[in-house]
N, C-alpha and C positions, 0 to 999 in steps of 0.2 A: 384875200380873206378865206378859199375857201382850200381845203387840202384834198392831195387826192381826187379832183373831180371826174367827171366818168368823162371816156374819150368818146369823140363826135358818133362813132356808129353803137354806142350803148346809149345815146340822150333819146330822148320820147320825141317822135315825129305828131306832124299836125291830127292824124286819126286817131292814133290810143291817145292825144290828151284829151281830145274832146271825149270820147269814150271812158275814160279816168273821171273827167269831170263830169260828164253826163251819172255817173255814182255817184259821186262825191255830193253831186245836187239833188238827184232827182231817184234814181235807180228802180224806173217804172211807174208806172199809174198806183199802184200798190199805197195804200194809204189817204188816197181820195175819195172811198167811198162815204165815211161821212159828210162828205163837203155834199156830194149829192143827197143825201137820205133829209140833210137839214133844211137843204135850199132847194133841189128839186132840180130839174136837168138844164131848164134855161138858164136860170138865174145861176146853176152851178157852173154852166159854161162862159156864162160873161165874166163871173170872178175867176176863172181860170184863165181866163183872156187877157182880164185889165189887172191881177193883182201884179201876173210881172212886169209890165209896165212901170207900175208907181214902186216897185218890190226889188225888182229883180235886174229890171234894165237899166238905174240907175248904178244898180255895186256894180255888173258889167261890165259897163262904159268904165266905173270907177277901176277895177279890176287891170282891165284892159290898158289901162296908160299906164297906172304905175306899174305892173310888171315889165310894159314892155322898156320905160325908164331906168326901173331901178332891176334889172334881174338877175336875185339873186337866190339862194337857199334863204327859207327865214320869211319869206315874201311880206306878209301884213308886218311882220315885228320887227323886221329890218324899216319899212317906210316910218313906222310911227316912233320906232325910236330916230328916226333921221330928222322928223320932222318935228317932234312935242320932247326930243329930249329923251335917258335912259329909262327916269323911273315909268313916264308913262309906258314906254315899248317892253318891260318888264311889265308889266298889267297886262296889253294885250295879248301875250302869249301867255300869262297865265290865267286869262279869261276862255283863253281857246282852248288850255289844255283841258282847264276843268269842266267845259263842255263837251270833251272830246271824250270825259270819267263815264260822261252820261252815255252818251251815243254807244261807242265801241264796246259801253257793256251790255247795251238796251239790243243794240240789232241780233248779238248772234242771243240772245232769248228770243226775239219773233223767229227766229230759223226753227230756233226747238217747236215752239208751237204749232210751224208748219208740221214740221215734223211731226211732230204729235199725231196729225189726223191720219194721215199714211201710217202711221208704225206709233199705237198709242205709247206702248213702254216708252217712247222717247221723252215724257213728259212725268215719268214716276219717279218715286226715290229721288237721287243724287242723279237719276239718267239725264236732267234737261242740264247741270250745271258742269257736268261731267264734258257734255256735249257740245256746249257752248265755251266752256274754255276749249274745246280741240279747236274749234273754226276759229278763234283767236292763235290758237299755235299756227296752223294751217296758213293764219293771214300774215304772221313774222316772218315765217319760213319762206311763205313765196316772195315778200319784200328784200328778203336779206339777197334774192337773184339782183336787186337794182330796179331803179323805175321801171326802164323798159318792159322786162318780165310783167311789169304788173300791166302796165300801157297795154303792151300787145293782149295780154290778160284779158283786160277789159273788153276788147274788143268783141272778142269771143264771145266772154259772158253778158254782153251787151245782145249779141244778136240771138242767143238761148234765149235768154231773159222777154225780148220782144217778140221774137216767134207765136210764142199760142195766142195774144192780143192781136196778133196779122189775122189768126183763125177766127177770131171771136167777132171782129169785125167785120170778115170779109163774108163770114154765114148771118150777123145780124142783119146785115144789108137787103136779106134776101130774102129776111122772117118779118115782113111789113104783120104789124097790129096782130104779134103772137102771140103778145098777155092782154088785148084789149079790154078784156073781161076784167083784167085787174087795174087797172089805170086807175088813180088815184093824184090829185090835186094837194100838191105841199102846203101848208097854212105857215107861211114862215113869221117869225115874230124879229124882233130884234137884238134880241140875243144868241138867236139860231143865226141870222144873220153873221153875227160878228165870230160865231164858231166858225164858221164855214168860210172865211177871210183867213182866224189863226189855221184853220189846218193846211190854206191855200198857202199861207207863208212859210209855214215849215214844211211847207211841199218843193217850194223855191228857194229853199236856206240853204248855204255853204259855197259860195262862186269864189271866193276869197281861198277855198282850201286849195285852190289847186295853185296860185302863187307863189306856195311854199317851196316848189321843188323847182323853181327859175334857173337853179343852174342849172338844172339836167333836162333842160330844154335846150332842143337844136335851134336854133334863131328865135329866139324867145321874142325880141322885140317884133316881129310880124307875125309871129307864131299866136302868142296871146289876144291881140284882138282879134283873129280869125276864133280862135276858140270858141271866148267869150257868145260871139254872136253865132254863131253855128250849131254853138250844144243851146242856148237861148230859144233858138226854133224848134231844135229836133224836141228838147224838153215839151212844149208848148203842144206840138203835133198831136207825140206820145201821149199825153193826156187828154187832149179834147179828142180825138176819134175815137178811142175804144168806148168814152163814153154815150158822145153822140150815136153812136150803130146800135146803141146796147138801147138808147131813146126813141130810137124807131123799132123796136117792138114793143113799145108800150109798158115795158116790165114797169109797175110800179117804184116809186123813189123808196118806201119802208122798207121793198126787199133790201134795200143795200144798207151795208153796216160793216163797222172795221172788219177787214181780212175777208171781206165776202166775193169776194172776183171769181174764189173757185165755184161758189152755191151759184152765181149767177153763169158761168159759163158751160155749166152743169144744165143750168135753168133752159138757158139759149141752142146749147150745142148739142150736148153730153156729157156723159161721166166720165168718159177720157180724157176731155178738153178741161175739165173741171181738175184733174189730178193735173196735167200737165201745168197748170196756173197755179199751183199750189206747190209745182217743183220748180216753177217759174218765181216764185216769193223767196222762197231756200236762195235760189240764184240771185233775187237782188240784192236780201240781204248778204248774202257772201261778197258781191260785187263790190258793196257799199263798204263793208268791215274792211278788205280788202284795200279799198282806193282812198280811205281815212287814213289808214295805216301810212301807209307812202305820204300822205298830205302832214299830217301832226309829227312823225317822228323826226321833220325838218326840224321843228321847232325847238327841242331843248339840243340841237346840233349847232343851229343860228347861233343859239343862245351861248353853246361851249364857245363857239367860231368869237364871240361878241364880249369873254368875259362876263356874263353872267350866269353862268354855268360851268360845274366841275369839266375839266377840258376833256375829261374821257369820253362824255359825250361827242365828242367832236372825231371819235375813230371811225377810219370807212375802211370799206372791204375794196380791193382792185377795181369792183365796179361802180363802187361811187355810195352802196349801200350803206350811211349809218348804221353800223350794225347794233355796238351798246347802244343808240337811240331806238331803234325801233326793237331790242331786247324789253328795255325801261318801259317806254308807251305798253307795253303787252303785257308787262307784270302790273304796270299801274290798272290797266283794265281788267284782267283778269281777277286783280283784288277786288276791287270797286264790282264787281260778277259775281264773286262769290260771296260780298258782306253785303248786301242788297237781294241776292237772292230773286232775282230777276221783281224786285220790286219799281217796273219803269213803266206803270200804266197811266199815273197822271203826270213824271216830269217835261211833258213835253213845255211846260209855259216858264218852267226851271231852265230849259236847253234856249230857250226864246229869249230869256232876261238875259243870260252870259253871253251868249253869240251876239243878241242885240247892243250889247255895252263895247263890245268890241267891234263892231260893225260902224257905231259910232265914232270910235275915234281915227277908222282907220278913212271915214270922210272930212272927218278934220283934217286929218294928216294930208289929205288931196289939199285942199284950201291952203292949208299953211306950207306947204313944198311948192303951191304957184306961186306964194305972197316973196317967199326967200330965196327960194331957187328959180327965179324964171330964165334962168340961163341952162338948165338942164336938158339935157336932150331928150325932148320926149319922142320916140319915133309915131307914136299914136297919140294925139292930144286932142279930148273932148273939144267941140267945136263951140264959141261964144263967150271964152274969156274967164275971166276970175267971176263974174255974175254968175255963169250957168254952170260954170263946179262947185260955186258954194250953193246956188238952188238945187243942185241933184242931189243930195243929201235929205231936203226936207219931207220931199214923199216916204224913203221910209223911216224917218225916225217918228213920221207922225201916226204911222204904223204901229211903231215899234208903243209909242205910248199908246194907241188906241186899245193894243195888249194886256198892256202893262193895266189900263186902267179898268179892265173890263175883267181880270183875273186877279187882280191884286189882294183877293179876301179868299182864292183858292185854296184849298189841302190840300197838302200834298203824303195822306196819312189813313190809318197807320203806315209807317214801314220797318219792316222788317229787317233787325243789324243784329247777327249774330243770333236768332231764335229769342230777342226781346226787343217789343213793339214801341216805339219811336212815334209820336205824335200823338193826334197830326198835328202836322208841320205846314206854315204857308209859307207857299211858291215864293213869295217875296221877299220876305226877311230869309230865307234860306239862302235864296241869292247874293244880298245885301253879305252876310254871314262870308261866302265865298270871295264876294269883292275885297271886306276888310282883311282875310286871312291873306291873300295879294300884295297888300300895302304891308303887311308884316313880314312875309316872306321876302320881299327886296329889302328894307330895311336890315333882314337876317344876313342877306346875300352881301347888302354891303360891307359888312362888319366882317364877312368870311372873306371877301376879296381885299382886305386892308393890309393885311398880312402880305397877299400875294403881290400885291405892289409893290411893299416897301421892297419885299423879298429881288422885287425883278430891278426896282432901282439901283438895289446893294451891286446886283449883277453889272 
């Protein structure tokens, strides 16, 4: 199926995948401060604890078998079209691209931002969209090297990235009762509550991205459940220590608030430490735009490789790199950047519905590939039978609706297309909106590949 595949010493070893994935999931504490400011530092560390459990450890586990069964380029949209059939596995990958509109244009806008506070012009005029399409170019350019490139990448920008949280840590440790004076007791309600679960979930979102690039994984079938659970902890660690150290000086819970890591490490350390965590955000989000790119630009590759896509998609470079795929992903984002106009401050429960619709079927897809294929070689297979892979699905889909149900009357408005204001819009039927354009576009596809069949019969 696939052409061209990269040779054994260009495929991704066990540390840059976990490293690739640790992006792809997580890309720092970065984005957890309001989980604390709503819930307060216990209550925000138990939901940090147990969301990936019922969250996170379930797609893993799920993650984990079927790559290491099925490993190919394509990874979720190759299983679900194996298992439910063409049109559905045509939904899943265009559920993931159009999540991927959101993402890949959303992160390099938090870069600008960072940017901003160091160098404010980075934030004026055309300078933030000017800027943030380069780190989109910057993140093609370093894909078109091949995984690997990006793997070993990671790695690097991985231990950048954690460095000044080593520091911020290792001096809160030693600042017992620094803001005593300010200690202040959270009054959480139940809606704060339920905030601080969605932003724990899109803190643990995307285990499934890294799938996509199976083949250019060296022994992928052993390779991937080590991932799985390896980047599962290091994620886990990474987030509850910088906060806990930051708990034992007392610093009140209201200091914290989105992008605040630098004020606070400023608060605890210094003003040095405080810049460095703000060049530390720059580096996750890069890492993050970076290790998407390699993840999504599988997918309309899968798709040429699979006949449901123009076959040009389907060209690599000597080292395995879809080049026109990850060319496409990067015009696709950088449009979706520049007609939004970095308007991504409320889609996160937009980025929740699409990921979550495809998150779901890709645990049916487990269910119904034990029900048909139980003659498959799984090298890693969840332990306790067709029972406990169709129960590992229910924690988070009941997630996924406690979301769904708790935001469903959300705005997502005004937004801004093209310098005329759009809304508001809610988060749900916006979604809904993206689903059915899905079902239209295979429908389109089929009608465009009718031709190419009869064409290849005549042959």
């Amino acid at each position: 199926m696939q052409k061209n595949p990269p040779a054994s010493s260009r495929k991704l070893k066990l540390i840059p995948l976990v490293a690739a994935t640790y992006f792809m999931v997580a890309g720092g504490p970065y984005g957890l401060e309001q989980l604390v400011q709503t819930s307060g530092y216990k209550l925000g560390l138990l939901i940090v604890l147990l969301v990936p459990l019922v969250w996170s450890l379930p797609t893993a586990l799920m993650v984990g078998e079927l790559s290491a069964a099925i490993p190919c380029d394509g990874g979720f949209y190759i299983w679900v079209q194996r298992a439910l059939g063409r049109f559905w596995g045509f939904q899943e990958s265009w559920l993931s691209l159009m999540s991927s509109a959101f993402d890949l244009a959303s992160y390099p806008t938090l870069f600008v931002l960072s940017l901003g506070q160091l160098w404010p012009p980075a934030t004026q005029g055309y300078n933030g969209v000017m800027i943030a399409t380069g780190i989109l170019v910057a993140c093609v350019l370093w894909n078109l090297f091949g995984a690997k490139a990006v793997g070993d990448g990671s790695v690097l920008l991985g231990i950048l990235l954690l460095s000044p949280f080593i520091g911020i840590t290792v001096v809160a440790l030693f600042r017992h009762s620094a803001f005593a004076a300010h200690t202040a007791t959270v009054s959480w309600s139940k809606g704060g509550l339920l905030t601080a679960i969605i932003v724990a979930m899109w803190n643990y979102m995307g285990w499934d991205n890294a799938s996509t690039v199976a083949g250019e994984v060296e022994n992928p079938q052993k390779t991937y459940p080590r991932v799985m659970m390896i980047t599962l902890v290091v994620i886990v660690i990474s987030y509850m220590i910088p906060i806990a150290a930051v708990w034992v000086t007392h610093l009140a819970p209201a200091e914290w608030s989105t992008g605040s890591w630098s004020k606070i490490a400023s608060m605890v350390v210094g003003q040095w430490l405080g810049v460095a965590l703000l060049i530390g955000s720059m580096i996750s989000t890069f890492g993050i735009v970076n290790s998407l790119t390699l993840s999504y630009s599988r997918l309309p590759l899968a798709m040429a490789e699979a006949g449901d896509a123009p076959r040009i998609f389907g060209r690599r470079l000597a080292n395995g790199a879809p080049w026109v795929s990850i060319v496409a992903c990067g015009l696709l984002w950088s449009t979706v950047l520049i007609v939004l106009k970095g308007n991504f401050d409320r889609l996160l429960m937009l980025d929740i519905l699409l990921y979550g619709a495809s998150l779901i079927l890709e645990f049916i897809a487990l269910v119904v590939l034990r029900m048909r294929e139980p003659q498959l070689v799984r090298p890693f297979k969840i332990p306790g039978g067709l029972l406990v892979a169709t129960l590992l699905g229910i924690p988070p889909t009941a997630l996924l609706m406690l979301a769904f149900i708790r935001n469903r009357n959300e705005q997502l408005g005004p937004i801004t297309l093209f310098n005329h204001q759009l809304g508001p819009i809610n988060s749900l039927n916006l979604g809904l909106m993206f689903m059915a354009a899905g079902v239209v576009c295979y429908f389109l596809a089929v009608q465009w590949r009718k031709p190419l069949v009869r064409a290849a019969d005549g042959d």
